[in-house]
PAKOL-186879 format. One record per residue (C-alpha): residue in three letters; z, x, y. Coordinates in steps of 0.001 Angstrom, whole numbers, padded with zeros to 6 digits, always signed. Each point is the difference from the previous one (the first is absolute). Example, Ala and Ser with C-alpha at 12.3 -4.5 7.8 and 13.67 -1.06 7.14 Angstrom:
ala+007800+012300-004500 ser-000660+001370+003440 
This chain:
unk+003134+013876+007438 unk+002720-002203+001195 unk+001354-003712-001062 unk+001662-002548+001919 unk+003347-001131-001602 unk+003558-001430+000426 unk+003303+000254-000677 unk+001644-001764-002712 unk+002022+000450-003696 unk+000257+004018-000852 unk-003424+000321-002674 unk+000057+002745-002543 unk-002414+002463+000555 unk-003693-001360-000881 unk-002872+002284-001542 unk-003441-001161-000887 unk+000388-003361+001976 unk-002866-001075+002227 unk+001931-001192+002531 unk-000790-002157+002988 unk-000272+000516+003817 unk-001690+003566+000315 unk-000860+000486+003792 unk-002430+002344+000650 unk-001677+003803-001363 unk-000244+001730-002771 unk+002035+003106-001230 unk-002583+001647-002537 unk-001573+002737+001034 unk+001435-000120+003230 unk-001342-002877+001546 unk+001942-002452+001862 unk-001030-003044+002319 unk-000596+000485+003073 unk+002668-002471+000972 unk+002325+002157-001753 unk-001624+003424-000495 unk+001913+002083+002659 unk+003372-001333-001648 unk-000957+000286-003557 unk-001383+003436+000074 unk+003158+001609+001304 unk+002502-001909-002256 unk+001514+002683-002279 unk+001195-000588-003580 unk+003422-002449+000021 unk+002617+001707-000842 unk-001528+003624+000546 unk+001748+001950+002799 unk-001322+002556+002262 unk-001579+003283-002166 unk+001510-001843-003222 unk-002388+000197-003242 unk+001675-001357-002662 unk-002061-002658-001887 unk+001184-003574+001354 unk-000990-003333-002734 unk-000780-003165+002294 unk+001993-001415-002625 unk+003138+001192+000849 unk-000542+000659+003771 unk-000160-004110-000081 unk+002911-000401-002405 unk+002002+001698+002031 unk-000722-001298+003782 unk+001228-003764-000956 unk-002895-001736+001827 unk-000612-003149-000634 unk-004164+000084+000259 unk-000283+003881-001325 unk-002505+000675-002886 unk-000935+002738-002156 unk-003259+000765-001686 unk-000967+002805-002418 unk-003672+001667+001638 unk-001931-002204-002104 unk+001509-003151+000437 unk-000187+000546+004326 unk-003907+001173-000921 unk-000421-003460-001840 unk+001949-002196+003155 unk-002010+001723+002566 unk-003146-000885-002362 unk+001611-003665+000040 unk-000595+000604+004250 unk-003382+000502+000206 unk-000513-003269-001684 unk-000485+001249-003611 unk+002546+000142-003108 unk-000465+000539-003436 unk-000265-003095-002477 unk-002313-001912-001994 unk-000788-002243+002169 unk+001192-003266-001027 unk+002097-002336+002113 unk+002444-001936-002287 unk+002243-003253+000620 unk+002426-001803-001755 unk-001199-003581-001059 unk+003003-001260-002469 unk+003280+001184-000855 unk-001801+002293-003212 unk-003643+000501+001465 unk-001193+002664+002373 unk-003693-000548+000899 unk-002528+002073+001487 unk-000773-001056+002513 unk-002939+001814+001745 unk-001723+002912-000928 unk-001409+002723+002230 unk-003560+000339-000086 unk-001232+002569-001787 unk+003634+001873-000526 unk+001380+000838-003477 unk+000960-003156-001130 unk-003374-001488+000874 unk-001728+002433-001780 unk+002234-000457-002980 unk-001182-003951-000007 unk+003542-000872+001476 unk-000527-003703+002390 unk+001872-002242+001889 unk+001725-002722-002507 unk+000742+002554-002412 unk+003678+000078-001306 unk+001960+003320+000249 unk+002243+000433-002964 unk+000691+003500+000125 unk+000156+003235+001614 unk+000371+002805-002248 unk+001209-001502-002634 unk+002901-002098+001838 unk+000098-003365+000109 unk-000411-001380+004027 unk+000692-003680-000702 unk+003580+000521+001568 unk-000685+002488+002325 unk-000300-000400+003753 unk-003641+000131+001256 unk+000821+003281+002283 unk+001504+001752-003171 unk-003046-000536-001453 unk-002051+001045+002260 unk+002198+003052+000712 unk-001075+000539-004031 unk-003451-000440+000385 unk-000218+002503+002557 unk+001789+001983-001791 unk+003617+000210+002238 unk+001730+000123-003151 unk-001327+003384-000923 unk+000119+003698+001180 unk-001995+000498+003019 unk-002230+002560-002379 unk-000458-002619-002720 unk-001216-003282+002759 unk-002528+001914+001913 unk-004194-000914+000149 unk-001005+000121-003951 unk+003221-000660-001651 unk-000275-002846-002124 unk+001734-003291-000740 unk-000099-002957-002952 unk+000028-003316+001450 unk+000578-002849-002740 unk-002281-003138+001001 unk-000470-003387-001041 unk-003225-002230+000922 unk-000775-003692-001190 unk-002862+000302-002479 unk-002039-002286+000300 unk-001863-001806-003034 unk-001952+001923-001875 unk+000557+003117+002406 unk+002321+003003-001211 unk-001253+003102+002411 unk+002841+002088+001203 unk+000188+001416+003573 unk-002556+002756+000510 unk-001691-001241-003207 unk+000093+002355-002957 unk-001006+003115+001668 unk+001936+001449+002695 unk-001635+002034+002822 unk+001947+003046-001028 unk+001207+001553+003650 unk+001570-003101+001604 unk+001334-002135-003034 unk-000666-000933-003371 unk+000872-002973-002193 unk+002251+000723-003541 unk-001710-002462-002299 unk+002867+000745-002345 unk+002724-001719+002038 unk-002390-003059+000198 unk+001617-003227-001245 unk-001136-003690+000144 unk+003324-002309+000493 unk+000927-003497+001540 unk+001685+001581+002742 unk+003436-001142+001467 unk-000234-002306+003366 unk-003778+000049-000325 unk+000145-003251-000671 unk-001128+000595-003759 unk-003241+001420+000795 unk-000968+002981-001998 unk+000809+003646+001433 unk-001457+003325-000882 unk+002283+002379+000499 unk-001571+003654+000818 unk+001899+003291+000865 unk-002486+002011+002682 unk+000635+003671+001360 unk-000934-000078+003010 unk-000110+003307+002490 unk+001434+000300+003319 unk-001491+000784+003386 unk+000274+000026+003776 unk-000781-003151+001482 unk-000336-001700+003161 unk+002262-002236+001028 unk-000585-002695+001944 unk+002126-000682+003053 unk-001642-002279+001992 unk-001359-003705-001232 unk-001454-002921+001834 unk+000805-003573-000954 unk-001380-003265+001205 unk+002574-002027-000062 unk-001287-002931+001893 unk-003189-000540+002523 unk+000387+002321+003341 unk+003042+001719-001768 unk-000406+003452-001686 unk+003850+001475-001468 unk-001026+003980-000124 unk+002689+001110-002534 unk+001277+003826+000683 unk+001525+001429-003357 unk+001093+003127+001364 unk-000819+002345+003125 unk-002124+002978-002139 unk-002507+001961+001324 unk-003146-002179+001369 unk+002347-003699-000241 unk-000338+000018+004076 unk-003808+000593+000133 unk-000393-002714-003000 unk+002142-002324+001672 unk-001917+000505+003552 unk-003719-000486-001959 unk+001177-003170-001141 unk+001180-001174+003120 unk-003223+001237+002096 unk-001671-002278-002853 unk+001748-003594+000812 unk-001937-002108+002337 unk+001087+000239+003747 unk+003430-001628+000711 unk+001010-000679-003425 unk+003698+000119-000827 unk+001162+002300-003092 unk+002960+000357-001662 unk+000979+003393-000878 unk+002276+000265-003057 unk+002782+002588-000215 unk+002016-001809-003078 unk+000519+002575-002085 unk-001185+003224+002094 unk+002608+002497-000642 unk-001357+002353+002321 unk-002257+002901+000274 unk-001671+002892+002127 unk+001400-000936+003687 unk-003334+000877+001020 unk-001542-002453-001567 unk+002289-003249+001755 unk-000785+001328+002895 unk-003558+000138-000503 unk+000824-003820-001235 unk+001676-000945+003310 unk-002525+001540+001857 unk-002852-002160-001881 unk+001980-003263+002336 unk+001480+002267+002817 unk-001996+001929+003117 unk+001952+002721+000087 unk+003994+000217+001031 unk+002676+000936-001886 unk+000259-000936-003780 unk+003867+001735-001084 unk+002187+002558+000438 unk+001801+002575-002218 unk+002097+002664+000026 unk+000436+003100-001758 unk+003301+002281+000085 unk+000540-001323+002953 unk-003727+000032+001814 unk-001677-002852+001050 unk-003554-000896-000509 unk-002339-002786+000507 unk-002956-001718-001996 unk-002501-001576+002498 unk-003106-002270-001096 unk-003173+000787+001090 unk-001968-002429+002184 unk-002826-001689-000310 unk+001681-002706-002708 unk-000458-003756-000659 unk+002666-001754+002889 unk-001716-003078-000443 unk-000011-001224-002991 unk+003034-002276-001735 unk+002096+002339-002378 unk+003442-001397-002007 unk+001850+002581-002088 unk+001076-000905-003323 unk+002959+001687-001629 unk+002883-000502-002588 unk+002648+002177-001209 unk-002159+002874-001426 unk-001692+000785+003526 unk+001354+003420+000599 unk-000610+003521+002279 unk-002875+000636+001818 unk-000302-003999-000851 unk+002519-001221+002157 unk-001029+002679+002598 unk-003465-001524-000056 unk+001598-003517-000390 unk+002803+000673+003214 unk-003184+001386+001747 unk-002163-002965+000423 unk+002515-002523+000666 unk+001895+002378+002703 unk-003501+000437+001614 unk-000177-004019-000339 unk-002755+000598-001942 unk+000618-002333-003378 unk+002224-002677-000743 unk+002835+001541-003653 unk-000351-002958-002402 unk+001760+000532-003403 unk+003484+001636-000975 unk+002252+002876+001023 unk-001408+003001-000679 unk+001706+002185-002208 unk+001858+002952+002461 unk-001059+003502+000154 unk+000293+001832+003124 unk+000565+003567-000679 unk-002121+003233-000314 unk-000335+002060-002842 unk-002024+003229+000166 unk-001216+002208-002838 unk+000958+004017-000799 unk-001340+002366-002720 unk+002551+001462-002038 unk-000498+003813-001346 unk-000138-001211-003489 unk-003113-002713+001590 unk+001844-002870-000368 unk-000125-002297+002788 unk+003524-001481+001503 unk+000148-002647+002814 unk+002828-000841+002333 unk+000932-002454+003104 unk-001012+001445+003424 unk-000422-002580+001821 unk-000052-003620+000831 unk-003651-002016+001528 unk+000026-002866+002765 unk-002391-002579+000673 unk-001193-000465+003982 unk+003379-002257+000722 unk+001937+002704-001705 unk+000845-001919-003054 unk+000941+001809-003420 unk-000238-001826-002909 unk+003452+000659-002049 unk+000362-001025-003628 unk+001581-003324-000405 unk-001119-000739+003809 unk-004216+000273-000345 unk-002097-001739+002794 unk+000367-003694+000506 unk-003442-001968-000135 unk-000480-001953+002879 unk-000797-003024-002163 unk+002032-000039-003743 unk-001302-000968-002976 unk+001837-002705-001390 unk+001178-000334-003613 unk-002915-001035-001932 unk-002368-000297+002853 unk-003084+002218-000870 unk+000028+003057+002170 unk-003695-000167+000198 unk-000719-003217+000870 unk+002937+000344+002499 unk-001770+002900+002073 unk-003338-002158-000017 unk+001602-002794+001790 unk+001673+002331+002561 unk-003324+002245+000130 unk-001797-003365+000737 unk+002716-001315+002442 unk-000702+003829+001894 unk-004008-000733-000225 unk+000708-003372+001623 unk-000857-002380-003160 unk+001816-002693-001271 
């Protein structure tokens, strides 16, 4: 397992973190990528000298090696990120947003996860989690506490359980909870106890019923890949994150677009991911060639794309300040091959390598080995992330931006 990061500001040591920009393999059981595999398998504890046996925490192998992108993780918490890799985590499966300064709303619900089967749905208001109050919380602190990020790796795991306080307009004459009164036992129930009818504040004074439901976790699938239609002969194929099966989604969708038609492929927000996986993504627009370099204590290596891609049709990039890793390697890729047109904002800056090693104790430290290079030999540095080709301005919608250049590329108006 390896991420791509960058230098910057000294970090304390992190545990538990899913954090982005994982390149390639996995270090359970012994497997690695194949990209990787030969320099994975013969990395030896950090820290652990030649014959040495005393018991090494990742914790303090990281502590004490001052690197700015090192991270620790206890074996549970690296056995829950490298679920996180093959596309799946462990949640209950609602998305949330913030709508006003004191409301956070559900807003979508996976189908037939958890919360769906605990009568959770899109419009519902999330009040609490646990019994604190998430009105003033930051949406990714909450949804670090609906996963359970707050707790001991032992205590957030598939079937551990968490109270969500919600609040749904009633409307007249109605007054079922979520889940109505009986709960399906095994996924969620509903606590007709904590069940309260109120005018609820910045509902606009419609009545609110206001229902505590337990609701069991799982593992879930996540959903990297999404098409939108933004506007006719335009289709913006947004890429969350490179986990396992991202590339093949991505080239389905693409195969699926009438002949010729321009897309846009959205990196805003991709932190990273398995390398793998953006180069499958270049090679979905590439026929063959090179796709980045990187280098590992001091070895060189190459990612190519296999052929047989797309070189015809129209592609524009779209990025902003949270396009990172393997996202900037896929993004440097494409427009180094002159294959798409960077529309959007800096990217964010992460051009090292950090590589995974299992401590004696099973905990799981990473440090810097490396730096990556897209085909022109740029790496992204922190504070200095790729330039698009065509900025964003202030208050210009990044979207509708990339559909004018995507049409200008197509030859439209």
């Amino acid at each position: 397992m390896s991420r791509v990061r960058n230098g910057g500001p000294i970090r304390p040591a992190r545990r538990g973190t899913v954090l982005a920009g994982v390149l390639v393999g996995a270090l359970a059981a012994g497997a690695a990528g194949a990209a990787w595999g030969d320099v994975v398998a013969d990395l030896p504890p950090a820290g652990i000298g030649p014959g040495s046996t005393a018991p090494v925490d990742a914790e303090i192998v990281v502590g004490a090696s001052g690197d700015t992108w090192s991270a620790s993780y206890t074996a549970e918490e690296y056995e829950a990120w490298r679920l996180s890799l093959e596309g799946e985590y462990v949640g209950t499966g609602v998305s949330v947003r913030r709508v006003s300064e004191d409301r956070v709303e559900i807003a979508r619900v996976h189908a037939g996860g958890p919360a769906d089967r605990a009568g959770l749905r899109a419009g519902d208001v999330l009040r609490s989690v646990d019994g604190v109050a998430v009105e003033d919380l930051p949406v990714t602190e909450v949804v670090a506490r609906l996963r359970g990020r707050d707790l001991p790796a032992a205590e957030a795991g598939p079937g551990s359980r968490v109270r969500l306080g919600v609040e749904r307009a009633v409307p007249a004459g109605a007054g079922a909870g979520p889940g109505g009164e009986q709960g399906d036992g095994a996924s969620g129930r509903v606590s007709r106890s904590a069940e309260s009818t109120r005018i609820a504040p910045g509902n606009g004074g419609v009545p609110a019923t206001v229902i505590e439901v337990e609701v069991e976790r799982a593992v879930l699938a996540t959903e990297p890949v999404t098409v939108h239609r933004d506007a006719p002969g335009t289709t913006r194929v947004r890429v969350s994150s490179f986990v396992e099966g991202a590339a093949e989604r991505l080239r389905t969708e693409v195969a699926g677009m009438p002949e010729g038609e321009g897309v846009v492929l959205d990196l805003r927000g991709n932190s990273g991911g398995l390398i793998t996986e953006a180069a499958e993504a270049a090679a979905v627009f590439l026929d063959g060639g090179l796709v980045g370099t990187y280098e590992v204590r001091g070895v060189q290596h190459a990612l190519r794309a296999a052929p047989g891609g797309d070189t015809e049709r129209p592609v524009v990039v779209l990025v902003d300040g949270g396009t990172m890793s393997s996202a900037e390697l896929l993004t440097g890729a494409l427009r180094d091959r002159n294959r798409a047109v960077v529309v959007g904002r800096p990217t964010f800056g992460k051009g090292t390598v950090q590589m995974p090693s299992r401590q004696p104790d099973g905990s799981v430290a990473e440090l810097t080995v490396g730096t990556y290079a897209t085909p022109a030999g740029t790496t992204p540095v922190e504070g200095g992330g790729l330039e698009p080709d065509v900025p964003v301005e202030p208050g210009e919608d990044p979207v509708v931006r990339a559909g004018r250049v995507l049409a200008a590329l197509s030859g439209g108006a």
